[in-house]
N, C-alpha and C positions, 0 to 999 in steps of 0.2 A: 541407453535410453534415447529415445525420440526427441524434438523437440517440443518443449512445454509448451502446452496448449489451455493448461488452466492453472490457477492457484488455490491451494488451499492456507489458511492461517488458523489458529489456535494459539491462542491469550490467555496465560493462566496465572493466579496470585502466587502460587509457590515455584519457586527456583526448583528443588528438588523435584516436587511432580514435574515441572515441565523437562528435565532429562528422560524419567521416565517416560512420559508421551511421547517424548520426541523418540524412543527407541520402538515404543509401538506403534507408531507411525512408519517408521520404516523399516519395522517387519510387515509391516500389515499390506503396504504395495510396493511398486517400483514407481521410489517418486525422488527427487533431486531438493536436499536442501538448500532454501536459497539464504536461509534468516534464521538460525538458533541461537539466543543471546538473553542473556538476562536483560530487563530495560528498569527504567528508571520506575521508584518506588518498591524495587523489589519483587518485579514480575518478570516472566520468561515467556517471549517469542517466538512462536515457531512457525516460516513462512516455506511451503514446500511447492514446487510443482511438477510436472507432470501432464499424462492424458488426464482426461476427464472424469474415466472411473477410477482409476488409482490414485487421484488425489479425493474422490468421494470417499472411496474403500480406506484412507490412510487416516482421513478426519474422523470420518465415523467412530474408524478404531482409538482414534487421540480421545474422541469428546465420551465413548464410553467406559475408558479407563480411567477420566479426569476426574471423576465426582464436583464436588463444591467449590472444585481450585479452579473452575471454570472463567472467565473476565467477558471476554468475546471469542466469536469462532465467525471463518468465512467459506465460504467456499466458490471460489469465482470461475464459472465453467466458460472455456473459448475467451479469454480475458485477452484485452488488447494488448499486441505484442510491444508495444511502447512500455508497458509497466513493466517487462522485466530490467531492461539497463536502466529505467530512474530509481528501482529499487537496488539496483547493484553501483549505483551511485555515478554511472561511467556515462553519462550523457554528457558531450561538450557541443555547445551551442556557438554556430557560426555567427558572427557579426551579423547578415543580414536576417538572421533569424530571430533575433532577441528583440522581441515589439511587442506589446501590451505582456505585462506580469501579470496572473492570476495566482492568488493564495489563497489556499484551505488548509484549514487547522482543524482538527479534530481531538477530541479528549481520546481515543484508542488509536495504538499503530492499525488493527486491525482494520477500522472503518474507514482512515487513509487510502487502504488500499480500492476497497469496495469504492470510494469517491472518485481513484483517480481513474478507475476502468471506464464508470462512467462517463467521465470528462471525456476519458478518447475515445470511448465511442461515440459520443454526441456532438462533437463540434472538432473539425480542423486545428488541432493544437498540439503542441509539443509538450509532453508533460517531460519535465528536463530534472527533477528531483522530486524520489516519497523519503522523507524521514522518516523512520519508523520508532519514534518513541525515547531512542538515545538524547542526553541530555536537553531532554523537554518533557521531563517530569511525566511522560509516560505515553504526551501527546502522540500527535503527527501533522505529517506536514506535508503538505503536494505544492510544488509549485510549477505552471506553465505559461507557455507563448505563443503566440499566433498573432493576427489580426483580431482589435478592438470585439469586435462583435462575434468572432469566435472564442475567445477568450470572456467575454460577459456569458454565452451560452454554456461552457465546458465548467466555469464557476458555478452557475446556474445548476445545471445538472450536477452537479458534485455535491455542492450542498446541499440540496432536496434529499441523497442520499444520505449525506452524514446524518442533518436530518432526521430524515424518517428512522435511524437507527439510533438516535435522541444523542447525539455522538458532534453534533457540528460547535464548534467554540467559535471561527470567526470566516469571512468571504470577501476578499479582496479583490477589487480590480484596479490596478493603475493602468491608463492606457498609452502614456510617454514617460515611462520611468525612466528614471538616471542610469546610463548605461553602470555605475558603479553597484547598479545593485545586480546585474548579470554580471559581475568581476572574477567569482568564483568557476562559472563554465564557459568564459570565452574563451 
């Protein structure tokens, strides 16, 4: 397979339906899972990617086998290539990179995601970690760095999306944080 060019996600309340999606999702295209996992509350995640039509062709196929077990679904076509290592967790952040923190929290892993594409595309920022829902009750979480008023912009844009998908819990910007709270990716 190519390199991922886009993401698809599908969020559903039951464990059980979500194996099944998750198989007809990947008969349905040639698409790479990047996120299958039950998360917290007893729901199941399925983050895949891919081209553009085969992560359409794969969601389609999820959300019309899913019925009522449905939560959220995304589908994020040309997504900034920064979301795939903060969602594979393996972003380490240089000392002179780690300056203003930005935090978005979201009640869905899914709209996490949809937040933080926007952040990279709208402003100069490192998005350095997405939680996807694991031991935060079902949340999510993006956090990033940059320069102050990049970092206010990439918040900015994130939340409007979480937002507009009635999905946003909180928007942080600290602009001198304690190097102790970048401890985990330097």
């Amino acid at each position: 397979m190519a390199i991922a060019t886009s993401v698809g996600v599908v969020e559903l309340s039951s464990i059980g339906v979500g194996y099944q999606i998750e198989d007809e999702m990947l008969k349905a295209a040639t698409v790479k899972v990047l996120i299958a996992r039950t998360i917290c509350s007893g729901k199941y995640i399925i983050v895949i990617g891919g081209s553009v039509s085969d992560v359409e062709t794969a969601v389609r196929a999820g959300l019309a086998a899913a019925g009522e077990a449905i939560i959220d679904h995304l589908i994020c076509p040309n997504v900034h290539q920064s979301v795939f290592p903060a969602l594979g967790q393996s972003v380490t952040l240089s000392p002179g990179e780690a300056d203003a923190l930005g935090v978005i929290e979201t009640f869905s892993g899914t709209s996490v995601i949809a937040a933080a594409d926007a952040a990279a595309k709208a402003a100069r920022v490192t998005i350095f970690r997405i939680h996807v829902a694991m031991a935060l009750g079902g949340k999510g979480l993006c956090l990033m760095t940059g320069a102050v008023a990049d970092v206010r912009t990439g918040v900015q844009v994130a939340a409007a999306e979480a937002r507009r998908r009635g999905l946003l819990v909180s928007e942080v910007v600290i602009p001198r944080p304690s190097r102790e709270l970048f401890g985990d990716y330097l």
